[in-house]
N, C-alpha and C positions, 0 to 999 in steps of 0.2 A: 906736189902733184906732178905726173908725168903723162904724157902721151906714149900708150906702145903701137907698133906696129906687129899683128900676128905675120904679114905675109902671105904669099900668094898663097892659100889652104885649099885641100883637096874634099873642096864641099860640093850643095848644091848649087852655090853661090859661083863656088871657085872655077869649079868642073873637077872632068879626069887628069884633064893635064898638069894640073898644079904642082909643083915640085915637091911640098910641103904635108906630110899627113897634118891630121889633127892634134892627132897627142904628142908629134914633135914639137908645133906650136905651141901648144898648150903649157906644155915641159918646160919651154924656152922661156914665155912670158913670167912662168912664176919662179923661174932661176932669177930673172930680171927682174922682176916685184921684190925677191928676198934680198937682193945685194945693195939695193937703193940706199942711199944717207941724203940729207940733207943737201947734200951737194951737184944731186943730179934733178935736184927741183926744177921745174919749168926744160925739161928736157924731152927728147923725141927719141925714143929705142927701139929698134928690131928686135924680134924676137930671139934674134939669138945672139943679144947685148950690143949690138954695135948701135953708138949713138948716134942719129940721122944729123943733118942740119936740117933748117929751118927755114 
């Protein structure tokens, strides 16, 4: 199990300002879902791989 982080997204949620479209996040999370092993168990990641602290 991981925690990801999409980022600040350009929703209704986010606004216009958000850096981040959607399908970039979107792209990023499941680059990040596919590469995961066992070793990044109980881990916190940005969408576009970098792992957070905690």
């Amino acid at each position: 199990m991981v925690v990801l982080n999409p980022g600040w997204v350009r929703t209704d949620m986010g606004g216009a300002q958000a850096p981040t479209g959607v399908q970039e996040s979107v792209s990023g999370l499941r680059r990040v879902l596919d590469g995961l092993t066992m070793k990044e168990s109980g881990g916190f990641f940005h969408f576009d791989g970098e792992r957070l602290p905690w």
